[in-house]
N, C-alpha and C positions, 0 to 999 in steps of 0.2 A: 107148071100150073100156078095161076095167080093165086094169092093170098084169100083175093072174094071168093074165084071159088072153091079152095080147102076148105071154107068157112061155110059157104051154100053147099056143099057136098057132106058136110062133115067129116073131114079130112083130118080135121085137125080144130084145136078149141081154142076160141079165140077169147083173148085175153081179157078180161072186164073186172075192174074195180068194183067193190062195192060202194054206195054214196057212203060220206064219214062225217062224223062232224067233231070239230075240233073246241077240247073245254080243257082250262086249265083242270090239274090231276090234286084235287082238295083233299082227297081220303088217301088214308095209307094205303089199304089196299089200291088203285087207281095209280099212287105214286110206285107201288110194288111192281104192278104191271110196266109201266115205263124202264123201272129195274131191270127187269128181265128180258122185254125185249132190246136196252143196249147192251146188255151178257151177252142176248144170243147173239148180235151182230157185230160186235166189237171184241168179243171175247170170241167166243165159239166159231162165225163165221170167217171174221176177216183178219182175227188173230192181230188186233193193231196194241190190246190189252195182254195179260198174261194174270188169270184168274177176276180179274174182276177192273171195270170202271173207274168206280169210286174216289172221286177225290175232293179236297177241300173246298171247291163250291159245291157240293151236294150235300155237305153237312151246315152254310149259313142259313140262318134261318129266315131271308129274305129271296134264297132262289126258288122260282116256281117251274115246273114243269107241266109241259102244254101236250096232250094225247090227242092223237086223230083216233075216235071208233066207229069202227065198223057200224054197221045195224046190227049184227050180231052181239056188241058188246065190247066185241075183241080189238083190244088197243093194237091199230096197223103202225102205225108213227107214234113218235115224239119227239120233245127238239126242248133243251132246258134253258132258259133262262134266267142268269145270274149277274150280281153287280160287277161292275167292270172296275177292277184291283180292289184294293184292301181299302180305302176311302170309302164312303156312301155319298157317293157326288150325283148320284140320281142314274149314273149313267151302265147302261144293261149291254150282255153281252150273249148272246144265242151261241149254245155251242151242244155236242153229243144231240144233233141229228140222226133219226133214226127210224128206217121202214122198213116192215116186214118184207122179206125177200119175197114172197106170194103177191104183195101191195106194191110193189116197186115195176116202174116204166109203164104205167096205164096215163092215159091221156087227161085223168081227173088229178092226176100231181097233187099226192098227196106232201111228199118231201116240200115244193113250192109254196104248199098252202099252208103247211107248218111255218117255214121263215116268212109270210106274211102275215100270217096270226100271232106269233112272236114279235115280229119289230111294230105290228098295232098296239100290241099288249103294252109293252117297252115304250112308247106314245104314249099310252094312258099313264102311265108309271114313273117318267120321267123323260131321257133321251136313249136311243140307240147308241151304243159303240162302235159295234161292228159285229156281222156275222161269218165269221171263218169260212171262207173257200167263197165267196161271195162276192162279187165286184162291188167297190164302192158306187162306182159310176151309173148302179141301176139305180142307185139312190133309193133302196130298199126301206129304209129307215127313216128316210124327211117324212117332215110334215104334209100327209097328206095323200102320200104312194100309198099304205095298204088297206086306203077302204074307211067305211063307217066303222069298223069291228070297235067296239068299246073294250071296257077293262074285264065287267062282269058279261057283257054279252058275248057267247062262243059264237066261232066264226064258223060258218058250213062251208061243205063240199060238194060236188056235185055236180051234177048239171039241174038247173030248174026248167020249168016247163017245155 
């Protein structure tokens, strides 16, 4: 049986994101949320930590962290954004990407729209460094790849009309 019809029979529930939109995480609480969903994924699920994250770009006080939410509120992504080495040479480095396992492989890509709201953001901010697991060659981070997205303007998800 085809996939259409498990889905026209109700066989089986077919997968759908919710629309999200993506704003840097201003408040603690918002920064807390991000906290927790890389516990749960880094920690808890994929075991790459051993009790927690945390580490010395998450205590400067120039990294910002970028939330994808839900319409319900509930932070599905994140992806942090911090200065690239111990200099302030302008230049930003996106790293501890992160989607709710319930948010993850829906064709609204959220993970996607996280590293292109980050290396926009990182644009408005200075220059990109690089984002870990990422090819250079999509040229993620030039001038001009991810969009009008500005510094203060969050970037959506979706589909429109």
């Amino acid at each position: 049986m085809s996939f259409d019809v498990q889905v026209l029979t109700r066989s089986v529930a077919p997968k759908v994101a919710p629309p999200f939109l993506i704003t840097v995480a201003e408040t603690a609480g918002e920064r807390a949320a991000a906290r927790q969903l890389r516990r749960d994924t880094f920690v808890t699920e994929q075991q790459v930590f051993t009790g927690d994250d945390h580490d010395d770009a998450d205590d400067h006080p120039r990294t910002l962290t970028l939330n994808a939410r839900a319409v319900t509120g509930e932070v599905v992504g994140t992806v942090r954004l911090a200065l690239s080495g111990t200099d302030d040479l302008g230049w930003w480095v996106g790293s501890r990407l992160a989607v709710r396992r319930s948010a993850r492989g829906h064709e609204l890509g959220i993970g996607s729209a996280l590293v292109r709201a980050a290396c926009a953001h990182a644009e408005a901010l200075g220059r990109c460094a690089s984002m870990p697991g990422f090819s250079p060659r999509t040229a993620l981070c030039s001038p001009g790849s991810a969009g009008p997205t500005s510094a203060r303007r969050p970037a959506t998800g979706g589909r429109t009309g």
